[in-house]
NUVO-971690 format. One line per 3 residues: number of its first residue (from 0); their letters; for each residue x, y, z of N, C-alpha, C. Coordinates in Angstrom, 3 decimals. Layout:
% NUVO-971690
NUM	A	X,Y,Z,X,Y,Z,X,Y,Z; ...
//
This chain:
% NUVO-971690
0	XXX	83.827,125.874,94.358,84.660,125.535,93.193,83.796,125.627,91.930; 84.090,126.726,91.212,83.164,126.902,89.598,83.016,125.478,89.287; 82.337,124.952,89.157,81.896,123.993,87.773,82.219,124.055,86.573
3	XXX	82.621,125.399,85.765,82.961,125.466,84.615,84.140,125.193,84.792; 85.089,124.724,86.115,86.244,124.113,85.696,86.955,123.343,85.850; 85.638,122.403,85.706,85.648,120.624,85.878,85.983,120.563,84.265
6	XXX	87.005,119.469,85.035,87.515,119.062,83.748,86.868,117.222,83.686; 86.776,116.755,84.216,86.544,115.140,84.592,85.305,115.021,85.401; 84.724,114.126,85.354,84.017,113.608,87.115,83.813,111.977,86.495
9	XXX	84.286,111.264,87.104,84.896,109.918,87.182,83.674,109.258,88.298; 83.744,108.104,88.335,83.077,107.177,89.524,83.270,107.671,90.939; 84.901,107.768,91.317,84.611,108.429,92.674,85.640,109.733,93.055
12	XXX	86.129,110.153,92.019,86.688,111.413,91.881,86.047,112.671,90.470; 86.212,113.725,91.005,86.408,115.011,89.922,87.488,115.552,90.127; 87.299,116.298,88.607,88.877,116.750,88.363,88.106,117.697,87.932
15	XXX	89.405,119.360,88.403,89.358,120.381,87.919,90.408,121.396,87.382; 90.255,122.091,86.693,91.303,122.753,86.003,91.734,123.932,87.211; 92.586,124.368,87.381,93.020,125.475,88.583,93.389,126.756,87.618
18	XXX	92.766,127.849,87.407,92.964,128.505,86.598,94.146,129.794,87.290; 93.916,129.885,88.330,95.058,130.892,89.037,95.855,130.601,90.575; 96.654,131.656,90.597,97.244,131.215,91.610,98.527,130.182,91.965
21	XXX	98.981,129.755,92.808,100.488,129.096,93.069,100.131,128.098,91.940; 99.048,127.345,92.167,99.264,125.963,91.185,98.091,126.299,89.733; 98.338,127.033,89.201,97.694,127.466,88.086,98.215,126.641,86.994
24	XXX	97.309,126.377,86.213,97.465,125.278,84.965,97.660,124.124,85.378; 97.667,123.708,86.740,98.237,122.223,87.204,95.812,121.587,87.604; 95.973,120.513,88.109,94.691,120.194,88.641,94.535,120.113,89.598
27	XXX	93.025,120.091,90.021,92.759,119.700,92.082,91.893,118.582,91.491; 92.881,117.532,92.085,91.767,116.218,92.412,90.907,116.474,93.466; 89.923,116.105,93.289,88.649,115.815,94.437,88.012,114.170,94.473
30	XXX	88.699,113.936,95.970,88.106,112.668,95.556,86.594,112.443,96.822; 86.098,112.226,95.920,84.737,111.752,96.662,84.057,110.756,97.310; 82.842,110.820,98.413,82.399,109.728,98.798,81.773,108.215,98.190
33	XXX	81.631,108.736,96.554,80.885,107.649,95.644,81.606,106.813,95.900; 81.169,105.543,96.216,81.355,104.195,96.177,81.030,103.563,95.177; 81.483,102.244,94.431,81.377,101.335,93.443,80.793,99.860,94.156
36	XXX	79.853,98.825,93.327,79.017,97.851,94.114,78.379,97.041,93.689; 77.804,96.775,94.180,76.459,95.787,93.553,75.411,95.744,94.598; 74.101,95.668,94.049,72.811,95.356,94.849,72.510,93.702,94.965
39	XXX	72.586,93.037,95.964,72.631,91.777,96.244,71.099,91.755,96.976; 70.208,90.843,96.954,69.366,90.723,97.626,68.675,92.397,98.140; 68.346,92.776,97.481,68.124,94.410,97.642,68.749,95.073,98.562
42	XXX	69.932,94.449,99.252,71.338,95.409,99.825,72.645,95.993,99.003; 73.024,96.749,99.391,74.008,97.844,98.740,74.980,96.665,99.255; 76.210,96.320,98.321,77.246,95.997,98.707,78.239,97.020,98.309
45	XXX	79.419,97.042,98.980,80.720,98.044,98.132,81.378,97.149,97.398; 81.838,97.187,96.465,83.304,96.181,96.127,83.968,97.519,95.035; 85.599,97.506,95.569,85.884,98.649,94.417,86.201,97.644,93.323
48	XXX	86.217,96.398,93.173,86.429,95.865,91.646,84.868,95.752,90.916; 83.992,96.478,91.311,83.166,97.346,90.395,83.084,97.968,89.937; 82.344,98.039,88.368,82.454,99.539,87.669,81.371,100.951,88.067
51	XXX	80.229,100.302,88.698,78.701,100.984,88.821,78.540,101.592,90.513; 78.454,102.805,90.213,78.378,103.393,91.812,77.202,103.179,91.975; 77.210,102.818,93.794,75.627,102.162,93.968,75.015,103.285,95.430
54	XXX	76.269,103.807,95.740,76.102,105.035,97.159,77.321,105.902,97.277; 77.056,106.370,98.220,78.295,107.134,98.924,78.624,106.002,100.461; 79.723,106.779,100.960,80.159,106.175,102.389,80.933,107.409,102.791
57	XXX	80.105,107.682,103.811,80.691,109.335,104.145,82.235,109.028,105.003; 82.557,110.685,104.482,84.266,110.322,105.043,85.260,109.566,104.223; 84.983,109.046,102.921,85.425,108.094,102.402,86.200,109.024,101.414
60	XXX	86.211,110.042,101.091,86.980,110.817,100.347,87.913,111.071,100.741; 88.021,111.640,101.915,89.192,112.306,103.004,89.759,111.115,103.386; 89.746,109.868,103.341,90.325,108.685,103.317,91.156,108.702,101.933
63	XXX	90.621,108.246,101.316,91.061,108.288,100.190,92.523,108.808,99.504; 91.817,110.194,100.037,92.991,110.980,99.537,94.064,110.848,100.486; 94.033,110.505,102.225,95.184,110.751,102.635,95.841,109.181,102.385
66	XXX	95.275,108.260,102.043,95.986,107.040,101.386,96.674,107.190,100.492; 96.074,107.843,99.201,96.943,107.938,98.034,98.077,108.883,98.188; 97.836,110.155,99.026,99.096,110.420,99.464,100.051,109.682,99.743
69	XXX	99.785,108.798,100.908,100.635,108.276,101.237,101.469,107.486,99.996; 100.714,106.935,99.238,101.141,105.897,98.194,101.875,106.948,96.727; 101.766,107.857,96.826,102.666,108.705,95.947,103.380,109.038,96.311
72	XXX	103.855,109.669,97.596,104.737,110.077,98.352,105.829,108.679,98.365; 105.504,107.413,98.449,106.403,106.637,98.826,106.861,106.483,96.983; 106.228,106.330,96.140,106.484,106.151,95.194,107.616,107.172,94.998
75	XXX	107.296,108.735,95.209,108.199,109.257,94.535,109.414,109.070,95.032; 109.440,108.691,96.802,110.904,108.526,97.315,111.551,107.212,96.808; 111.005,106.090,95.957,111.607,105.069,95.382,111.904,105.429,93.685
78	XXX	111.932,106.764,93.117,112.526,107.086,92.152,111.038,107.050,90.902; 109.895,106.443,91.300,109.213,106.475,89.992,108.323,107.390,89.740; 107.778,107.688,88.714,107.448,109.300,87.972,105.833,109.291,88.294
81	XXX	105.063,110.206,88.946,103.966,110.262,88.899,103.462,111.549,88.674; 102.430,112.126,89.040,101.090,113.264,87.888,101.198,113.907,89.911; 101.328,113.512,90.820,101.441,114.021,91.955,102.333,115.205,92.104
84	XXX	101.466,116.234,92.782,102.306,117.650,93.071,102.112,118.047,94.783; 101.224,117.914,95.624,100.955,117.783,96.668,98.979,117.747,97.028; 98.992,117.755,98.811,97.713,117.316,98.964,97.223,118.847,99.697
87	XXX	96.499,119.231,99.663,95.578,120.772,99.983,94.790,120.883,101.286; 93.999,119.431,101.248,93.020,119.813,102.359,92.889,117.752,102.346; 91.850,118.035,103.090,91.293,116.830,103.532,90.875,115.478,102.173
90	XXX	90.747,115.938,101.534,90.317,115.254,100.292,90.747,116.036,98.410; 91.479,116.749,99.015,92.140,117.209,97.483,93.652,117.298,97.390; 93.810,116.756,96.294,95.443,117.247,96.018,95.721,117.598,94.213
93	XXX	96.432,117.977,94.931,97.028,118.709,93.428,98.162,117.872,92.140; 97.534,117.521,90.985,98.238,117.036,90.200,98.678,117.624,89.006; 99.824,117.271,88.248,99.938,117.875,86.779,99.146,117.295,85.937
96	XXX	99.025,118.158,84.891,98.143,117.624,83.537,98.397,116.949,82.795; 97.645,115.738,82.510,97.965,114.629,81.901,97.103,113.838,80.644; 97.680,113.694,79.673,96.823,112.584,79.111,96.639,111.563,78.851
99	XXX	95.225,111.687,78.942,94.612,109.979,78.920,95.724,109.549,77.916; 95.773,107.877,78.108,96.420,106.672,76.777,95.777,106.417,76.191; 94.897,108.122,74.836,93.827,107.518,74.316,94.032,107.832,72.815
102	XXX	92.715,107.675,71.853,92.880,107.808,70.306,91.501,108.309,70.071; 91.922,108.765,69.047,91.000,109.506,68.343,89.667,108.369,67.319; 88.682,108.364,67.060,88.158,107.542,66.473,88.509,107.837,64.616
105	XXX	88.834,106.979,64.369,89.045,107.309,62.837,88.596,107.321,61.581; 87.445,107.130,61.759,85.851,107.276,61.209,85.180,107.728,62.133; 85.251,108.698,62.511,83.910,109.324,63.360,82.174,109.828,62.414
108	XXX	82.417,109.895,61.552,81.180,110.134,60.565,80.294,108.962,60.754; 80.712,107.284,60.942,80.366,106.308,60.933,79.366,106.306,62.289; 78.149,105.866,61.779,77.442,105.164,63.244,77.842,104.183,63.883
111	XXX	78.222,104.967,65.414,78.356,103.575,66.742,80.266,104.055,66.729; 81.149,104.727,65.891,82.210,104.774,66.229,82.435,105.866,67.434; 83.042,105.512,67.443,83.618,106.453,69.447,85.217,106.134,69.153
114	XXX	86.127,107.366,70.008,87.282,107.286,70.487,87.724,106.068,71.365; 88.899,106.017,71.805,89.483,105.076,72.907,89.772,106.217,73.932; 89.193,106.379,74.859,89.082,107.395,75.647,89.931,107.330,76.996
117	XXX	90.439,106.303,77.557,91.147,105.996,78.169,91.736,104.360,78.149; 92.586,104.384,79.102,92.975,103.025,79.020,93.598,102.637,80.599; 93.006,101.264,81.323,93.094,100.972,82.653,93.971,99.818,82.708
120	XXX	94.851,99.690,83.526,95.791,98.440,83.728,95.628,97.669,85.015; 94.899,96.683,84.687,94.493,95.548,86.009,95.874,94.815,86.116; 96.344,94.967,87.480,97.346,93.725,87.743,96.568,92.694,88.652
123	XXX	97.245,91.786,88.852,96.300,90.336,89.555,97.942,89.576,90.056; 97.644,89.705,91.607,98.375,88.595,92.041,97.682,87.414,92.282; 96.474,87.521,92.315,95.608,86.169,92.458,94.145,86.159,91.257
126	XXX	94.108,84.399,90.845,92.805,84.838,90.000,91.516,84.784,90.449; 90.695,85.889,90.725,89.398,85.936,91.051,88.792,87.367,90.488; 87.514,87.337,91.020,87.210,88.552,90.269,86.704,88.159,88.309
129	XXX	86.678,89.374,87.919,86.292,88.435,86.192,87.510,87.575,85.863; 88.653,87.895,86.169,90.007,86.735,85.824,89.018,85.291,85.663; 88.287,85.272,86.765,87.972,83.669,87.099,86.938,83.569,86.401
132	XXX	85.832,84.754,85.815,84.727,84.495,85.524,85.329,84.044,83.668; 86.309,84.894,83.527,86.225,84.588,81.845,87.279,83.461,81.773; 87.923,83.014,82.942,89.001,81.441,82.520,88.662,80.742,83.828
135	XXX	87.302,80.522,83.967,86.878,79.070,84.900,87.409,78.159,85.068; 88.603,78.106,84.237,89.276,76.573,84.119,90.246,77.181,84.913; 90.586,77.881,85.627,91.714,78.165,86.718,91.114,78.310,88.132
138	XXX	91.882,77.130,88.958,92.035,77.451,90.488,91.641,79.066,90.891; 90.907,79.278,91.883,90.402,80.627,92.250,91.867,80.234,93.119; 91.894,81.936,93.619,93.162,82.315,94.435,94.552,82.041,93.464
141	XXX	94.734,81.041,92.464,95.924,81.122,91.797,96.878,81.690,91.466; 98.792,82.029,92.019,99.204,82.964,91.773,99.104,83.329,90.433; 98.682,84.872,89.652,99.235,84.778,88.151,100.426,85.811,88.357
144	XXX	100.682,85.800,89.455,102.446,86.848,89.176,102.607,88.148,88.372; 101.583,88.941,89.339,100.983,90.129,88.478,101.148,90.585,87.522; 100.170,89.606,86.638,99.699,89.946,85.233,98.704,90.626,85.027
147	XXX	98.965,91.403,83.634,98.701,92.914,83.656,97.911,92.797,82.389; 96.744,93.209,82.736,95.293,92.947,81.569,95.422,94.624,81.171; 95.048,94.929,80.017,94.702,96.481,79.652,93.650,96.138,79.482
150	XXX	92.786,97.233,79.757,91.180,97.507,79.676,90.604,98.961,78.524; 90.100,99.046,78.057,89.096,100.405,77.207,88.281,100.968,78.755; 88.420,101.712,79.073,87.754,102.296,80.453,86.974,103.682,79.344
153	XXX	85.514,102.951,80.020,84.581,103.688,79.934,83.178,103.725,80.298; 81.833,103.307,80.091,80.696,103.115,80.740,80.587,101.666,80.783; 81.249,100.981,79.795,81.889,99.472,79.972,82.662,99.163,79.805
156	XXX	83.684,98.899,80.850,85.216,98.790,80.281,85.552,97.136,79.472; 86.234,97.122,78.395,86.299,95.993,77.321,88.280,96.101,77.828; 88.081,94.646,77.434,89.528,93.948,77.510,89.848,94.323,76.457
159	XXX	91.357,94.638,76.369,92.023,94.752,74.925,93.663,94.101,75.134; 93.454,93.559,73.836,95.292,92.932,73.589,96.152,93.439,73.558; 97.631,93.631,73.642,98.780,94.056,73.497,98.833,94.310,71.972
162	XXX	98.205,93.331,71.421,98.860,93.338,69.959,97.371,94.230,69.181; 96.774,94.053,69.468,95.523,95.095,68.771,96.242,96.615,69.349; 96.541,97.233,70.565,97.078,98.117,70.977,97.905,98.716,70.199
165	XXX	99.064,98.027,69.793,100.027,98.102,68.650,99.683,98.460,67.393; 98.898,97.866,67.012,98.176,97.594,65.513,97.189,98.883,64.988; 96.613,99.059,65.995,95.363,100.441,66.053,96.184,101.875,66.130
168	XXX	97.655,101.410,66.853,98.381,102.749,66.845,98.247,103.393,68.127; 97.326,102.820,69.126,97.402,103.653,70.636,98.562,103.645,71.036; 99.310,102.257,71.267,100.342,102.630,71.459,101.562,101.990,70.750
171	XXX	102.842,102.409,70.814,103.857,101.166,70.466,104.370,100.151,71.209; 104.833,99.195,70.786,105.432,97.680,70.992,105.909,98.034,72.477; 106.975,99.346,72.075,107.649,99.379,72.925,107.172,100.355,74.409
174	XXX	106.074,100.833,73.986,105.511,101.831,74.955,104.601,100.405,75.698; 103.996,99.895,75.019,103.339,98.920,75.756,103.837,98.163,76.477; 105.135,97.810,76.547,106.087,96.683,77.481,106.291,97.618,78.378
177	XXX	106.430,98.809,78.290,107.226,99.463,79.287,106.308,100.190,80.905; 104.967,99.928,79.643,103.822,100.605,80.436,103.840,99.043,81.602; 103.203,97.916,80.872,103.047,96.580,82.001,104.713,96.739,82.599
180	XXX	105.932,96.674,82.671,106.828,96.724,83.912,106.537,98.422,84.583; 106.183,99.026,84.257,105.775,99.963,85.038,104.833,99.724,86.349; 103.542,99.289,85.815,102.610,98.777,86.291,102.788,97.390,87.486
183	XXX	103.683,96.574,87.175,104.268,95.546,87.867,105.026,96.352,88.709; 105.978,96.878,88.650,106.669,97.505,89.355,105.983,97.855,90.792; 105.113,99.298,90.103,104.478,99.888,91.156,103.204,98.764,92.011
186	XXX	103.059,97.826,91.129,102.211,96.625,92.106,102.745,96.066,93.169; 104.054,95.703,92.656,105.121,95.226,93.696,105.192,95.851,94.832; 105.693,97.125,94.882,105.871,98.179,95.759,104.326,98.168,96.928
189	XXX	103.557,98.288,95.972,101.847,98.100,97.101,101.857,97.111,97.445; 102.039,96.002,97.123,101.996,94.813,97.802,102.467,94.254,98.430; 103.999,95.019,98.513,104.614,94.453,99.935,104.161,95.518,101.298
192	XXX	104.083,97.173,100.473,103.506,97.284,101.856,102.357,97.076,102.746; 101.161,96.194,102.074,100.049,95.494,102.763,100.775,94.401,102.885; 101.814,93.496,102.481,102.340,92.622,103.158,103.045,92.582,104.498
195	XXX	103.779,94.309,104.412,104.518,93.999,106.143,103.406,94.346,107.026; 102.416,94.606,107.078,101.105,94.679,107.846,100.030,93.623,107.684; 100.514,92.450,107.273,100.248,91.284,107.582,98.811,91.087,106.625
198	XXX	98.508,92.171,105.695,97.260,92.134,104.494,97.883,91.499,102.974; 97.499,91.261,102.334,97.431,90.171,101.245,96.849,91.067,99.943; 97.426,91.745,99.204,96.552,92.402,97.929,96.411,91.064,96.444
201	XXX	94.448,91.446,96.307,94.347,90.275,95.346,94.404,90.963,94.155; 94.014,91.848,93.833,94.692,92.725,92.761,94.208,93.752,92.561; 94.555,94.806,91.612,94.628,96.269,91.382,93.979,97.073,90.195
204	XXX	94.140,97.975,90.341,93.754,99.104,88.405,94.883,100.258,89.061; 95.610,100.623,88.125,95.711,101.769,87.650,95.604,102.901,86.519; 95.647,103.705,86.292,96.121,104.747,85.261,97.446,104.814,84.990
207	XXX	97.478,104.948,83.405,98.932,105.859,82.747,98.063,107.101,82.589; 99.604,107.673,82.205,99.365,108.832,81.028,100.018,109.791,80.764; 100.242,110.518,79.954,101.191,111.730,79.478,101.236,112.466,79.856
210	XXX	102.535,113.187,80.935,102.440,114.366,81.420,102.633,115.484,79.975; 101.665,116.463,80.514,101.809,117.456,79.470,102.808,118.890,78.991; 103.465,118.690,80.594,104.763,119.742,80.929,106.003,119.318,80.377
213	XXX	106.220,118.153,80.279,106.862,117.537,79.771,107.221,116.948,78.552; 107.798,115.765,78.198,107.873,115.293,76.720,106.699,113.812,76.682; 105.559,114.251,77.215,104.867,113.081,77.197,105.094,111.978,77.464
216	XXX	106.285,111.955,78.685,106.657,110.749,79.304,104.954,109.759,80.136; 105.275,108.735,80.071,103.871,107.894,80.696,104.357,107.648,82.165; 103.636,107.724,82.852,104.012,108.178,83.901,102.184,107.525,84.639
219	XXX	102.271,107.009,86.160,101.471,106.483,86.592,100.356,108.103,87.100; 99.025,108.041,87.132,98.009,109.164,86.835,96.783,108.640,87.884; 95.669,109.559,88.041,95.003,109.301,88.547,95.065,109.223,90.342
222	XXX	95.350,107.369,90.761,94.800,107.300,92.040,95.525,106.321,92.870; 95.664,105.893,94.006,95.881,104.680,94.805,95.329,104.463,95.859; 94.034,104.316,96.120,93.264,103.918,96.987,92.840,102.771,97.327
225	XXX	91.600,102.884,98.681,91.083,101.710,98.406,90.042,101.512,97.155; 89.640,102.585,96.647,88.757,102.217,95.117,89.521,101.583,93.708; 90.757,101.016,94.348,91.503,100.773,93.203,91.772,99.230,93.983
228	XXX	91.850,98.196,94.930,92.498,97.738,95.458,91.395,96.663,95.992; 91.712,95.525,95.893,90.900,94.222,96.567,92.547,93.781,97.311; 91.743,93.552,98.886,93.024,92.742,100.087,91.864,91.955,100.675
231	XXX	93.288,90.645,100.863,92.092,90.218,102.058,93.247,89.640,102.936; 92.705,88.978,103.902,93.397,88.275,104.858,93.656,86.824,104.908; 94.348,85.869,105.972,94.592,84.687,105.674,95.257,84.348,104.508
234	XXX	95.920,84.725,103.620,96.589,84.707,102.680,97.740,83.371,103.050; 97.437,81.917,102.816,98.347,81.387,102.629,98.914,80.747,101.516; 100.274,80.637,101.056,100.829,80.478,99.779,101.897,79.073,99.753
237	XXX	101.065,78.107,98.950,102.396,77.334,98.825,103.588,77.393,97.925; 104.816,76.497,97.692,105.760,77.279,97.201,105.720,78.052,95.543; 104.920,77.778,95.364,104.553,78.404,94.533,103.996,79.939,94.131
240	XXX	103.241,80.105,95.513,102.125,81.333,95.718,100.860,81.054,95.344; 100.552,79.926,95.087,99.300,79.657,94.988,98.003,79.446,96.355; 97.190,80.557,96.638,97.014,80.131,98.077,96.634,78.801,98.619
243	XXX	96.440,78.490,99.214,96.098,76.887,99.799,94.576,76.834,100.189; 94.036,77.798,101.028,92.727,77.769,101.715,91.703,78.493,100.909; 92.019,78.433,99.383,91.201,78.823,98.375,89.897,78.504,98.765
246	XXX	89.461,76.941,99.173,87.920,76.463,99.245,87.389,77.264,100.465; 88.198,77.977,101.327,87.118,78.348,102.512,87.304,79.763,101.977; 87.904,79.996,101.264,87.593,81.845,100.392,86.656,81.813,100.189
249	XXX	86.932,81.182,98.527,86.468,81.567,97.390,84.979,81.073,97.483; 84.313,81.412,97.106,82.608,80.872,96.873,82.517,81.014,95.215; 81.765,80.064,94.753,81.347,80.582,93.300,79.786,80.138,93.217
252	XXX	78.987,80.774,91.752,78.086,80.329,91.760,77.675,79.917,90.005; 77.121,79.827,89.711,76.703,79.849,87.785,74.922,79.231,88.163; 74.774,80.844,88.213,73.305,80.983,87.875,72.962,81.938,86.542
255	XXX	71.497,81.100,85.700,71.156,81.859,84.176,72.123,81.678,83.359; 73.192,80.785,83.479,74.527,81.381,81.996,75.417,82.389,82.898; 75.034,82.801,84.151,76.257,83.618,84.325,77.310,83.016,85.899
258	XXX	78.438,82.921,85.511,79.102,82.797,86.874,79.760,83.991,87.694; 79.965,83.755,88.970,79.944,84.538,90.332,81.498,84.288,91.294; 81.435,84.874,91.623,82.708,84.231,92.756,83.212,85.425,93.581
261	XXX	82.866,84.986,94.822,82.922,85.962,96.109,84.164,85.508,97.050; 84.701,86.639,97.146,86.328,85.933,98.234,85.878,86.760,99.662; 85.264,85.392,100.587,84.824,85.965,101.950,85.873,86.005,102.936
264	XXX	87.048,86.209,102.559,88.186,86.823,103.817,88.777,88.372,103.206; 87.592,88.541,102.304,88.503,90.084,101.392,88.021,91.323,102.677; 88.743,92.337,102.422,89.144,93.281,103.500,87.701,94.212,103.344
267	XXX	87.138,94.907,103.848,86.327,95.886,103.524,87.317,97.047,103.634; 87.645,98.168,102.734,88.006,99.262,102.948,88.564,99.976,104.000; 87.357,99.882,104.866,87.237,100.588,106.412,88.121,99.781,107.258
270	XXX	88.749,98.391,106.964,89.164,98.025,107.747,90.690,97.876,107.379; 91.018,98.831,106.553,92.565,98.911,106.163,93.325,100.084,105.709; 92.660,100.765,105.654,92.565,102.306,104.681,93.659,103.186,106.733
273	XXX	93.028,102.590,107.469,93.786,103.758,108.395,94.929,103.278,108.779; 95.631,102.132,108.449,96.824,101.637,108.750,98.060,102.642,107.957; 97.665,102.894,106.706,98.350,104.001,105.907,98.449,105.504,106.671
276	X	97.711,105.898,107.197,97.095,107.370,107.810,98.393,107.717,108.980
//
C-alpha cells in the first residue's frame, strides 16, 4: 500500500486514500496492532481509555476490525448513518470520506495557535476513569446516564464545553445537541448488546463527522472497538444504576498531587472482543 496515500495514522489505525478501482475516492481503514497503556512498575499495561501507545498485541487488528464490523453493520440495520461501506480482508474496511468536527485556527500568524483538529465524544455510564479523577467528590462506579463529555483530540486531548463549542463557531447550538443524542443513542445500542452477554460497558469515545458525498450530514466516523470501550463484569445496580460493589472494584490512590483509580473486574479486550466474531 503506497504511503503517499496515507491520509491519517492515528494511535491504532491508518487511513488511506484509495485512488482507483471499485472503491476509488472512498478510504481503506487499516486498523492495527498498536495498543494504548501505561507502564506500571516497569510493566506494559493495555487500557484503551489511554491516550499513549505503549506496544502492539499481535492479531489485535484483525480483531478489531471484525468487531467494528460487526458494530456498523448492526447500526446500519437500526436506521443510523455511518462513514461504513464494507470490510476487505482481515483488518481493513472500507469507508466514505469524512470530516473531522474541526476549525481552522484564526490567528495562525500568532505563536502557540493551532487548529481544532478533531473532536472526540466520551459517553460514561459509570464514573471512573478521569470522570473520577477531575470530580473526586463522586461515588466511583456512579450511574451518570451516559453523559457525553466533548474532547479537542490530539497529542493531548483537552475537555471542551458545549457552550465554548457554540461560541468559537465549531459548531451550532443545534448541531451540538444533536451530535450528544446521537452519541447516546448509539451508546445505548452498545450497551445493551454487552448487556445480553452478561458484560457491563463503563464507558466509551467516539467520532463524528461530515460525510463529504453528501450534504455534510454528521454522521458517526472512525471506529467501534475494543480501543474505544472499557467493560467489566459483576456489574451490580441498585434502583437507581448506581453499582453497589463499587468498594471491591474500584481502587484509588493520590500519590504527589495526583489521583488514580483502577476498576479490577474491568474486561481485558481478549476476553470479549470474540463474543462479537
Amino acid at each position: 500500500m503506497a504511503e503517499q496515500n496515507l491520509v491519517y495514522r492515528g494511535k491504532s489505525k491508518d487511513v488511506f486514500k484509495i485512488p482507483g478501482g471499485t472503491y476509488k475516492g472512498r478510504y481503506r481503514l487499516v486498523f492495527t496492532d498498536r495498543a494504548t497503556g501505561y507502564i506500571e512498575n516497569g510493566k506494559t499495561v493495555f487500557d484503551p481509555g489511554r491516550d499513549e501507545v505503549v506496544g502492539e498485541i499481535p492479531g489485535k487488528g484483525a480483531i478489531a476490525c471484525r468487531f467494528a464490523t460487526h458494530f456498523f453493520k448492526l447500526l446500519q440495520s437500526r436506521g443510523i448513518a455511518t462513514h461504513y461501506v464494507d470490510t476487505v480482508s482481515d483488518n481493513e474496511m472500507i469507508v466514505e470520506p469524512a470530516r473531522p468536527l474541526s476549525l481552522k485556527a484564526a490567528a495562525p500568524e500568532l505563536a502557540g495557535a493551532e487548529p481544532l483538529a478533531n473532536l472526540e465524544f466520551t459517553w460514561r455510564n459509570n464514573a471512573t476513569g478521569s470522570f473520577w479523577r477531575r470530580y473526586p467528590f463522586v461515588r466511583p462506579c456512579r450511574n451518570t446516564n451516559r453523559l457525553v463529555e466533548i474532547w479537542t483530540k490530539g497529542d493531548s486531548d483537552i475537555l471542551i464545553t458545549k457552550e465554548a463549542l457554540e461560541e468559537t463557531g465549531a459548531l451550532t447550538k443545534k448541531e451540538i445537541s444533536d451530535s450528544v443524542k446521537l452519541v447516546q443513542k448509539i451508546a445505548k445500542i452498545v450497551s445493551e448488546e454487552f448487556a445480553a452477554r452478561g458484560l457491563h460497558v463503563i464507558d466509551g469515545k467516539f467520532e463524528l463527522g461530515r460525510l463529504k458525498r453528501t450534504d455534510g450530514k454528521i454522521v458517526l466516523i472512525d471506529e467501534i472497538s475494543p480501543d474505544v470501550l472499557r467493560v467489566c463484569r459483576g456489574y451490580r445496580p441498585d434502583k437507581d444504576g448506581h453499582c453497589t460493589i463499587y468498594r471491591q472494584c474500584a481502587t484509588t490512590s493520590f500519590t504527589g498531587g495526583r489521583r488514580a483509580i483502577k476498576n479490577k473486574k474491568q474486561v481485558p479486550a481478549s476476553d470479549f472482543i470474540d463474543i462479537f466474531l
